[in-house]
Each structure stands twice: as structure tokens, then as C-alpha cells.
TORLUM-858569 format. One record per residue (C-alpha): residue in one letter; y, x, z. Coordinates in steps of 0.001 Angstrom, whole numbers, padded with zeros to 6 digits, always signed. Each point is the difference from the previous one (the first is absolute). Example, Ala and Ser with C-alpha at 12.3 -4.5 7.8 and 13.67 -1.06 7.14 Angstrom:
// residues 2
a-004500+012300+007800
s+003440+001370-000660
***
This chain:
// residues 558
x+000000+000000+000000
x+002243+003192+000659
x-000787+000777-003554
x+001232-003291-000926
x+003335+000541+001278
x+000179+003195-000950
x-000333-000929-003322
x+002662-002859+000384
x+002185+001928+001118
x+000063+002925-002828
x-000190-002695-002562
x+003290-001621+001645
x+001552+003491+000024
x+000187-000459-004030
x+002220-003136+000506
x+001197+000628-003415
x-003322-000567-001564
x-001679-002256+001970
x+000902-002757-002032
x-002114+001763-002782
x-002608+001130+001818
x-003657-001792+000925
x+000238-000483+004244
x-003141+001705+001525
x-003102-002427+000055
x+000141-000080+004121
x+004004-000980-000076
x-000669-002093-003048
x-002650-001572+002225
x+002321-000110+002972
x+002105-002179-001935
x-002405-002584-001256
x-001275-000139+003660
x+003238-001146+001574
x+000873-002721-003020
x-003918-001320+001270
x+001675-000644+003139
x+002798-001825-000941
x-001775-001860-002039
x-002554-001405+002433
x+002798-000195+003244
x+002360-001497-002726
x-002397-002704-001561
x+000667-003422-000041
x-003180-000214+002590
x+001681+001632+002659
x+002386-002670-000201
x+003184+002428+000906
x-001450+001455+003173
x+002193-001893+002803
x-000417+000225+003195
x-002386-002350+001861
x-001943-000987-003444
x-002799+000220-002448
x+001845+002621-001298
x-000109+001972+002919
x-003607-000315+000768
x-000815+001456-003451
x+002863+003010+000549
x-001487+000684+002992
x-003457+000369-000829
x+001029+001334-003303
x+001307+002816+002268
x-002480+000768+002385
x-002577+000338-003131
x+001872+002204-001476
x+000256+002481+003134
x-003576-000473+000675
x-000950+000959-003577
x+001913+002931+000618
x-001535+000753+003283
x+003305-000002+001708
x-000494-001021+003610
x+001114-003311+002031
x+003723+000859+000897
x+000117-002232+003024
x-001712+002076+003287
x-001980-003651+000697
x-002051+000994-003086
x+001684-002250-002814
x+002348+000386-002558
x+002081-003307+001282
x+003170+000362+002004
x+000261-004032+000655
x+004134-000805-000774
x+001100-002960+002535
x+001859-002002-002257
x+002038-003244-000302
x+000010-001657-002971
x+002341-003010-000617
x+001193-001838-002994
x+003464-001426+000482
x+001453-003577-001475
x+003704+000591+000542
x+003082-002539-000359
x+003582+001014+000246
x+003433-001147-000352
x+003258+001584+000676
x+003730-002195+000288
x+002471+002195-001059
x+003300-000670-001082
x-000197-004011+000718
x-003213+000401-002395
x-003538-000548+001011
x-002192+002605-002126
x-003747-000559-000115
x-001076+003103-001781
x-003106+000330-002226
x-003212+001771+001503
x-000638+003105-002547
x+002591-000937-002335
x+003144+000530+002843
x-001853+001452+002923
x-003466+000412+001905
x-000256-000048+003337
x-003229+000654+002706
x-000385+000547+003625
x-002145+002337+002011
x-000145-001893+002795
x-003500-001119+001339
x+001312-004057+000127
x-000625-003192-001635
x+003438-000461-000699
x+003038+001917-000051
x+003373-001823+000040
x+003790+001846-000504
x+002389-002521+000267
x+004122-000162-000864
x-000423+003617+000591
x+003445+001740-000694
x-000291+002362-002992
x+002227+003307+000405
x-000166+002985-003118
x-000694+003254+001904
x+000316+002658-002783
x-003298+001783-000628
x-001166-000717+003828
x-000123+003629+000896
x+000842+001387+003316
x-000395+003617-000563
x+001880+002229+002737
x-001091+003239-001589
x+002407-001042-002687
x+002757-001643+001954
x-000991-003645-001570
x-000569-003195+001697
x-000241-003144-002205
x+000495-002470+003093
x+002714+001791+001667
x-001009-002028+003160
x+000059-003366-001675
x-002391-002126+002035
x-002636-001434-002602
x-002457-001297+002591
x-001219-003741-001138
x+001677+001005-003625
x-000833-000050-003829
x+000849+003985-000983
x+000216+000495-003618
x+000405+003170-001073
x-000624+002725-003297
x-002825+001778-001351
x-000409+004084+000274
x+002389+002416+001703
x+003744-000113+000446
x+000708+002061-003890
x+003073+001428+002037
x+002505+001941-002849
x+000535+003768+000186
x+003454+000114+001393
x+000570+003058-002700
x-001232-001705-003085
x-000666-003846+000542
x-002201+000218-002718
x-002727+001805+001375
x-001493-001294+003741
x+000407+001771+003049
x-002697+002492+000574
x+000883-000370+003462
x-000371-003652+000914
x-003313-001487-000568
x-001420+003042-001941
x+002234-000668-002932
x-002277-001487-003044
x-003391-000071+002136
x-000551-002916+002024
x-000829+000302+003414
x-001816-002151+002938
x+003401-001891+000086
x-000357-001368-003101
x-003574-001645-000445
x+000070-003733+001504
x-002989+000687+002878
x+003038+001761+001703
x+002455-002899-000908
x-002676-002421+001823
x-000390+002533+003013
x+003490+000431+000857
x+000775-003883-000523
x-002675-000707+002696
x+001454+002699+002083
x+003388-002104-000220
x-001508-003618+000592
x+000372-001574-003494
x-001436-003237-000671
x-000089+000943-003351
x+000177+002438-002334
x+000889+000214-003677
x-000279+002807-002500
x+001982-000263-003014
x-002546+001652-003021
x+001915+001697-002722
x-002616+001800-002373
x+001581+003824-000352
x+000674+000558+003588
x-003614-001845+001267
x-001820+002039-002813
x-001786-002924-001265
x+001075-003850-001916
x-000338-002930+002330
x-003444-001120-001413
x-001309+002483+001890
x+001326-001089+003637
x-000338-003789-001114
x-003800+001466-001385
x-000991+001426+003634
x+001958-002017+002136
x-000658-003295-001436
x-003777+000107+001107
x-002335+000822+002952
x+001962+002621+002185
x-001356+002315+002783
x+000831+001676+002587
x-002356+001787+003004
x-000793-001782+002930
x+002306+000356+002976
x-000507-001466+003413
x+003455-002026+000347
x-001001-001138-003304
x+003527+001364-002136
x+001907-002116+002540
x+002395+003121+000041
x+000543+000241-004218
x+002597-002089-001278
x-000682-003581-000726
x+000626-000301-003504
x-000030+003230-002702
x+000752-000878-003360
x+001887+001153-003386
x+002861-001535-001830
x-000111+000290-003994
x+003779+001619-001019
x+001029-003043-001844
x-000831-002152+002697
x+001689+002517+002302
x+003399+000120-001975
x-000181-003944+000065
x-000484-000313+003810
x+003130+002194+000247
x+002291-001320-002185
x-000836-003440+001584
x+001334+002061+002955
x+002803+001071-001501
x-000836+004055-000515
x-001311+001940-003525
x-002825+001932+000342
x+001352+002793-001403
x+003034+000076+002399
x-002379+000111+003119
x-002702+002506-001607
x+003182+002602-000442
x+001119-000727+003816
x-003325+001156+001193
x-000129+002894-001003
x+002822+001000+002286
x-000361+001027+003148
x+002312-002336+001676
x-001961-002880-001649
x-000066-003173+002694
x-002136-002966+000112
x+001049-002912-002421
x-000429-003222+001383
x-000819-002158-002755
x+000881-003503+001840
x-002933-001096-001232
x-003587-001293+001230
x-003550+000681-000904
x-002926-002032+001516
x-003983+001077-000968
x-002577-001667+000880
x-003421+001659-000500
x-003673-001322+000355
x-002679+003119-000140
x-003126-000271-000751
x-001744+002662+002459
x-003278+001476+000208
x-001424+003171+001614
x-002194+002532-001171
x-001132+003525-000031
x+000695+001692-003003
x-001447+003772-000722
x+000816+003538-000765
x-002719+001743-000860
x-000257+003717+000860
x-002533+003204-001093
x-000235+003161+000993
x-000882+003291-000625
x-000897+002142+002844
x+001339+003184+000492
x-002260+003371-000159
x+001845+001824+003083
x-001128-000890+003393
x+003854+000807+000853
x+001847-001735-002790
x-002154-003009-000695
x+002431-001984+002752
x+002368+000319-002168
x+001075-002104-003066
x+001095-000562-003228
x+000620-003832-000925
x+000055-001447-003798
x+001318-002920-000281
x+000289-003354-002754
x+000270-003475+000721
x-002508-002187-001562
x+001207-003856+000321
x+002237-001728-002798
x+001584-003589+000258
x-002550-002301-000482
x+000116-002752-002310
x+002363-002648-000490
x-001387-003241-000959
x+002879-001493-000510
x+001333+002053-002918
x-001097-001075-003520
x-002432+002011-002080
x-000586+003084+001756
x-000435-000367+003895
x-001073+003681+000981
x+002266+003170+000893
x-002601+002042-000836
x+001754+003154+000922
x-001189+002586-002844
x+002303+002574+000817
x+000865-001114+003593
x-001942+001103+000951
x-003451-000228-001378
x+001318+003497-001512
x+000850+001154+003409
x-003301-000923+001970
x-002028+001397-003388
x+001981+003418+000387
x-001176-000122+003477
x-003286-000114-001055
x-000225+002509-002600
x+001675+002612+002749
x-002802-000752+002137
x-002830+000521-002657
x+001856+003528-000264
x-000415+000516+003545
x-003396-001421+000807
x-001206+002673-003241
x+001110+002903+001929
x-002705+002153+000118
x-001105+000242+003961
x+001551+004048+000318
x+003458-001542-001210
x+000360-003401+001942
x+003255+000270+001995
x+000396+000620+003615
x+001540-002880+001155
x-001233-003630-000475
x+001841-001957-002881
x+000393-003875+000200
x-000161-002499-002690
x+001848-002998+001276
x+000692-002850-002221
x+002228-002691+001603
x+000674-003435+000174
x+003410-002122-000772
x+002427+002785-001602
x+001060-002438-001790
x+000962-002605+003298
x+002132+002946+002040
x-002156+003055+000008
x-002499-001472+002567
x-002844+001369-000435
x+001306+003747+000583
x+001924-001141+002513
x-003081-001676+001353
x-001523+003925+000196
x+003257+001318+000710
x+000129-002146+003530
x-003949+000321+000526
x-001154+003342-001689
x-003379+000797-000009
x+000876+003615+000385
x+002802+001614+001865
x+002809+000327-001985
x+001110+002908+001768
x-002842+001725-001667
x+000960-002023-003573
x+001164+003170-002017
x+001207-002691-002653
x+000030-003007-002396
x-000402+000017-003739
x+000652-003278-001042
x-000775-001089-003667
x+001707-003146-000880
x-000519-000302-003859
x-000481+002219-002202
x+001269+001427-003271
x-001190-002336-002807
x+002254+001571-002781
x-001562+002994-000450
x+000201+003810+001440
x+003580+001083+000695
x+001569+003278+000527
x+001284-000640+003112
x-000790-002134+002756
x+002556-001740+002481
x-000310-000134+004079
x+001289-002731+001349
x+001921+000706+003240
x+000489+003800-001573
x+001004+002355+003204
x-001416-001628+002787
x-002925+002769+000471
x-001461+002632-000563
x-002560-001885-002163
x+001884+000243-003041
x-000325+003760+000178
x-003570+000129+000066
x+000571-002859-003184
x+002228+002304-001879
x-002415+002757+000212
x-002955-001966-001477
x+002217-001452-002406
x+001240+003227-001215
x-003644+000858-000361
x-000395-003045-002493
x+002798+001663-002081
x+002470-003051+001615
x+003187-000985+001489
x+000339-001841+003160
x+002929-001766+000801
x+002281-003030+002164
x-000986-002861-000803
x+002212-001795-003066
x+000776-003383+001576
x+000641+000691+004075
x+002550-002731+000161
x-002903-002467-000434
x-001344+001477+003641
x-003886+000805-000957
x-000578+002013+002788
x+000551-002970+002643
x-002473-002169-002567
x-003272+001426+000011
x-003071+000763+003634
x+001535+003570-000120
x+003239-001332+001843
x-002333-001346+002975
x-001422+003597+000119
x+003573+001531-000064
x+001499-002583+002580
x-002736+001672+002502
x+000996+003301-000947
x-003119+001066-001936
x+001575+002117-003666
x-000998-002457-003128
x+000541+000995-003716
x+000071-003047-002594
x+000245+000785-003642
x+001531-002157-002624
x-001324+000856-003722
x+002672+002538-002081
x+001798-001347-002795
x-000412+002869-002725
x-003241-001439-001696
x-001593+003275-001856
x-000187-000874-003538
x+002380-002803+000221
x+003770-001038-001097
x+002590+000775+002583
x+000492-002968+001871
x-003644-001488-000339
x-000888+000495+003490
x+003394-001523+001377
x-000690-003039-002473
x-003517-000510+001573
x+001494+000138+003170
x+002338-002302-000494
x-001877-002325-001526
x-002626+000143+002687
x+002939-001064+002433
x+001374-002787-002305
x-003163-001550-001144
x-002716+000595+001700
x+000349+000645+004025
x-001264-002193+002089
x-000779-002642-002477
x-003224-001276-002087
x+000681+002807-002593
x-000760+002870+002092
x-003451+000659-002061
x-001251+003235-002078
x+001559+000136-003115
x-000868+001721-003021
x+002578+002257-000124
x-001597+001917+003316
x-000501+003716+000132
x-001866+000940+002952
x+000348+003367-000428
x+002743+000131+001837
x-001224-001640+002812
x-003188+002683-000331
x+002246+002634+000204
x+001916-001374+003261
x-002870-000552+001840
x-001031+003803-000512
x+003208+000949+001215
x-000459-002753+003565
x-003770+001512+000201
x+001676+003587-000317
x+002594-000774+002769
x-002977-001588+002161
x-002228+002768-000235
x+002307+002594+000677
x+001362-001925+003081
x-003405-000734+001410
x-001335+003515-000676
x+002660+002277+000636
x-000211+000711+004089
x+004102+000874+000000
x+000855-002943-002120
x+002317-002790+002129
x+002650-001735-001355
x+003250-000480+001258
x+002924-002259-000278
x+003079+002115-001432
x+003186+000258+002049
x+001886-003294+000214
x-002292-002120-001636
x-000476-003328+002114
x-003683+000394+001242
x+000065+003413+001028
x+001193-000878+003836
x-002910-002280+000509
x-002451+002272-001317
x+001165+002953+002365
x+000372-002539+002884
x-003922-001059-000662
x-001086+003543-000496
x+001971+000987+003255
x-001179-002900+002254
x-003376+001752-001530
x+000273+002888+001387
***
């Protein structure tokens, strides 16, 4: 298998040519094993792998064969590869109306808004609730902002913006300022689990995101595609009595029409926000929800393998792979085609997984690694990162001896590329051991192209990195070998536009698995050398976010 790599790599080396050039049988092979995934974890039979399903029975034991075949032990120390997930599942039938303006406004579920709760009840009611505009929500002391300014919200509807604060450079307003928000990149600030979280920290009743596509990263058909079905959350003992009642989305038209019927433009309040002196608007208007869930309880599963490590010293130690196996579901009340079948997401993701563990579990006995490496596929990604936060909060093995996770969410579909893109580029000492690998494959690595759309806080890496264990998450490079300039962008983008989270995620026949071949070589390259290499122990960088609670857990440790 070292062979196999070997010869990956010098073939990638001659990036000119490898357009030209026949692929090596093995990576050729490597290739056609990973689309054999996809297809079979992407087929209409697995009915979009959602939690707490058909779907999921046939995932899961789709997995666990596929680790047994490759004689990869149980990950879980009880002797199984099942993690069980406490979940919640509930399906929401939401009414709302809003009097604004001496109007009464009864907005359209999915065509104006959507709206769920995540609250264990059989009804949840928000009524006359005052509705107040509070900016982007963002109280953020490290950068001198606070959205509420001490505006008492408790019992209230908030309604606030998607993404960061874009504050201007104060030396050329066309640019951002690198030194508010990270500039471009979006941080924690801007994704809408921490718009929820700080609006139950303040009391709300409600709390309303307005959706604008460019800043959220995605069109509205793919909130009103997630949201406006079964929802989950994990199981908490005060059953969510403590999250906000209501969480919901506002389409931008019906946004700008709930305003002017207050009397304010969109636009107008948007460019106030971004000011530090922003205040809370009161909109002298009222919003009232009322929201019946359907609720039902259920264990879910991640399922985990491992590979024991040969040193009686290092084999306590770990390496963690990561992809997330579920999908949303069906819908059966779409037309025509029901299933997300989730080709790419991530069917592609969960078959890379795979093919790095075949790589592993052929290493002849004299070269297995020294420390153990896990295989963990989790649960609803797609509902909030649960499943890795599931592990994250109840890890089968001491994260203080987790040297790191590589997650693999997707993979590249378009074909090798020249370069290859880290998403969250900086933040350890990971992407040094990825730049020397990648050099090796006669590539670049580099930031990610599209930080402002906040990957890094999107994928079961972040739950590893919110502990403090170093995770590395790739995104697929843009300059396709043997392809127009610009090919890989328009892939990308039309990925995004068409096909994310909805029915059209499926394999397509303009797929090129080679690339994805020639990523997974580089993750089972990084792997290897992390769980063989006795001095190898990543760090978070200087002033990156996670590094405190990594040396705090390490110290407490000691």
C-alpha cells in the first residue's frame, strides 16, 4: 500500500502531464472504489440517510460491514462499533403573524419564513411579543461590539442579520477591516447557532434571522429544505427549556416588507449595523408564533473502528478520522423526487473515509502505526453537528490523548487539482505537516477561497476544535489539471447554487474521482505520519481561538 502512494505521489509530481497520462492501476482502482460507495450510501434505497430511519439502519450496517471486511476492530471499548446518539426528533407545524404598522401580516411558511422549536413541548405559544432589530446579534467584547447595548429583550421577538458585522477598513472603505471580525473570513459570530445561543442568553421569546444568500453562503431553499422538516437536537434533561422559544428565518423580501410596514429600508438599517455605535431598533411592531411539534425520541448512532496501535507506550494515544454519514431524509411532500440523496454530501465524504481505512488496515504488520487510529462516522451533521458533538461531550477515549481530527466532509468530484485549500488555514500546526505532503504530490496548499461563508464552524471538526483537540478540514482546490481556468470555481459554484442540500445532490457524469483518490492519499499520509511518528503532536498556533483550551486540558493533565 506504501507502494501505492508512493506511486501517487510521483505521478502527481508531473502535474503538468497528468492529464495525459494513464493513473496507476491501484489509484485508478482507488477511484472506482470510492464512486462504489457513493453510489450504494447515495441510492435511492437508502432513502437519504436521516436520522432515526430506514435510511439509517442500512448506513449503519453498511458501515460496520465495511470495517469488518477490513478487519478493523469495534471502536467502542463495550465491543461494538455503535456509539448510541440520544436524540430528539420533532417535526414542527408553525403559524405566525406579525401587526406592524396598523397591518396584520400572516406570512407564508417556506415562501416568507420557516420557523421550528427545540423545545421538548406539545405546544409552543409567543404571543404580541415586541419585535426589536438588534444588528447582527453579536456581543463580542474582544472587539469592543455589543449588538444589545443593554436593551432588555427578555419576553421579545429579536430579529436580526446573517454572518459577521462586514465592518469597513477605516483606510480604504472598500476593503473590510482585517481587524474586526477577521476581515473577509467569517467567524463563530456570524453562523446563526451563535445568533440562537446568545438570544437565549438574553431571554428572547423569539428569534428571527433575516437569510440573505451571499452573506449565509447558501439560497433560501436550502434553510426552507432542512428546516421545513423533521429537526433534531440531543437529548437534554430540562428538555431545551433554556433555548429560545421560537428560531426561525425571514426570506429578504419578506424582511424589507415587514420594515417598510414599520417605517425603515432595509438597506438604511443593514449600513447602521455595521457601526459600532449601532443601538437596538424598536420596530413598534408585534410578532406572535404559535408552534405544535411533533416529538419523538430515539437513539441515533455513530459508528466507530479502530486500529490498534503496535507500541505498548503509544497505543493510548490517538488519531481520529472523521465523516458524517446521515443526509436529510426524504420529503414526501415535494413532487417528483422525494430523496436528498446526498451524493457528494457526503456519501463522498464517508466513501473517502473508507478508502483511507483500506490503506491503513493493508499496512503490512512491521509498518502499522504506533498509536491507535479511529474511524468514527457520525450522526446528524447535517441537524447542528450532533453527532461529533455527541463524542465530543462523551468520548470514548481521552481527548487529552486525541493527537487530532481529520475530518473529510466531501470530496473533490472535479477532478485532481494543483493545489488544495485548508479551511480554517493557520490555526495549527497541521497544515505544516499538510504542506509537506502536498509538496511531495508536486502541489500547492493554500486558505481556503470562500472564508466569508464560515466552513470551519460547519463541519464535526469544529466540535473537536471547541474542546481544544487540533482538526484539519480540506475543501477541494480549484485549478482542475487539464482543465480551463475557471472550471473548478464553476463546479463549485454550481454545486452551491444547484445542488446543496436539495434532491439533486446525486453523482453526475461529469465526476472525476481522481481527485478525490489523490486527497485521500494525502489525509492517509497526514494520518500515518501522525500516528507513527513518536514526536509528532500538534499544536494550536499563537492566537488562534482553541489554543487556550487545549493548554488548559493538557495542564489540568498534568
Amino acid at each position: 500500500m506504501r507502494k501505492l502512494f508512493s506511486a501517487s505521489l510521483t505521478l502527481a509530481a508531473c502535474a503538468s502531464a497528468l492529464a495525459q497520462t494513464p493513473l496507476p492501476d491501484e489509484q485508478a482502482a482507488a477511484a472506482s472504489r470510492i464512486l462504489e460507495h457513493i453510489r450504494v450510501l447515495s441510492s435511492d434505497d437508502f432513502e437519504g440517510r436521516a436520522p432515526g430511519t430506514p435510511g439509517e439502519d442500512k448506513s449503519v450496517a453498511y458501515l460496520q460491514q465495511q470495517f469488518k471486511a477490513l478487519g478493523l476492530a469495534p471502536g467502542n471499548p463495550d465491543g461494538t462499533y455503535i456509539q448510541d446518539v440520544p436524540m430528539v426528533g420533532a417535526v414542527s407545524t408553525t403559524t405566525a403573524s406579525l401587526e406592524v404598522g396598523g397591518k396584520v401580516l400572516s406570512p407564508a411558511w417556506i415562501n416568507d419564513y420557516v420557523a421550528v422549536t427545540r423545545r421538548e413541548a406539545s405546544v409552543v405559544d409567543v404571543r404580541d411579543s415586541e419585535m426589536v432589530f438588534v444588528g447582527y446579534g453579536v456581543v463580542a467584547p474582544e472587539y469592543g461590539w455589543d449588538d444589545f447595548k443593554g436593551v432588555d429583550v427578555k419576553g421579545k421577538t429579536v430579529v436580526m442579520l446573517i454572518n459577521d458585522p462586514p465592518v469597513p477598513d477605516p483606510k480604504d472603505p472598500s476593503k473590510l477591516d482585517e481587524k474586526m471580525f477577521k476581515g473577509k473570513a467569517m467567524t463563530y459570530y456570524g453562523r446563526w447557532t451563535y445568533k440562537y445561543e446568545e438570544a437565549s442568553e438574553k431571554g428572547a421569546a423569539a428569534c428571527i434571522i433575516i437569510h440573505e444568500t451571499g452573506p449565509a453562503g447558501y439560497p433560501f431553499a436550502v434553510v426552507s429544505g432542512s428546516w421545513g422538516r423533521e429537526n433534531f437536537d440531543l437529548q437534554s434533561t430540562d428538555g431545551n427549556a433554556g433555548r429560545v422559544a421560537v428560531e426561525g428565518w425571514f426570506t429578504l423580501d419578506f424582511a424589507k416588507s415587514v420594515l417598510a410596514a414599520a417605517g425603515y429600508d432595509f438597506d438604511t438599517l443593514k449600513a447602521a449595523a455595521v457601526k459600532p455605535d449601532f443601538r437596538p431598533v424598536d420596530l413598534k411592531a408585534k410578532a406572535s408564533f404559535t408552534v405544535k411539534p411533533t416529538i419523538r425520541r430515539l437513539a441515533s448512532r455513530n459508528v466507530i473502528a479502530k486500529l490498534e496501535g503496535t507500541d505498548p507506550k503509544l497505543r493510548d494515544q490517538f488519531v481520529i478520522y472523521s465523516a458524517h454519514w446521515d443526509h436529510l431524509g426524504r420529503n414526501p411532500k415535494l413532487k417528483g423526487d422525494q430523496i436528498y440523496n446526498g451524493a457528494a454530501d457526503n456519501a463522498s465524504g464517508v466513501a473517502g473515509l473508507l478508502e483511507i481505512a483500506r490503506s491503513f488496515s493493508l499496512l503490512p504488520a512491521s509498518e502499522r502505526p504506533r498509536r491507535t487510529v479511529l474511524f468514527l462516522a457520525v450522526t446528524g451533521e447535517e441537524q447542528g453537528l450532533l453527532g461529533s458533538r455527541y463524542y465530543a461531550q462523551h468520548p470514548l477515549y481521552p481527548l487529552t490523548s486525541t493527537l487530532a481530527d481529520l475530518n473529510i466532509d466531501g470530496m473533490a468530484l472535479a477532478g485532481p487539482s494543483r493545489t488544495v485549500e485548508v479551511v480554517g488555514y493557520g490555526n495549527s500546526t497541521l497544515d505544516d505537516l499538510a504542506a509537506d505532503v502536498v509538496k511531495k504530490q508536486g502541489r500547492r496548499l493554500l486558505p481556503e477561497a470562500d472564508p466569508e461563508k464560515g466552513h470551519f464552524y460547519r463541519s464535526d471538526h469544529f466540535e473537536f476544535a471547541k474542546v481544544g483537540v487540533p482538526a484539519f478540514y480540506t475543501n477541494a482546490g480549484l485549478e482542475i489539471i487539464g482543465r480551463p481556468e475557471g472550471y473548478g470555481r464553476q463546479r463549485r459554484d454550481e454545486y452551491v447554487a444547484n445542488d446543496y442540500h436539495k434532491v439533486t445532490d446525486e453523482i453526475k457524469p461529469w465526476w472525476d474521482l481522481r481527485g478525490a483518490a489523490l486527497d485521500a492519499s494525502l489525509l492517509f499520509q497526514m494520518g500515518e505520519t501522525l500516528a507513527t511518528d513518536p514526536a509528532a503532536w500538534p499544536e494550536w498556533k499563537a492566537g488562534c481561538e482553541f489554543k487556550g483550551r487545549r493548554d488548559a486540558a493538557m495542564a489540568a493533565m498534568r
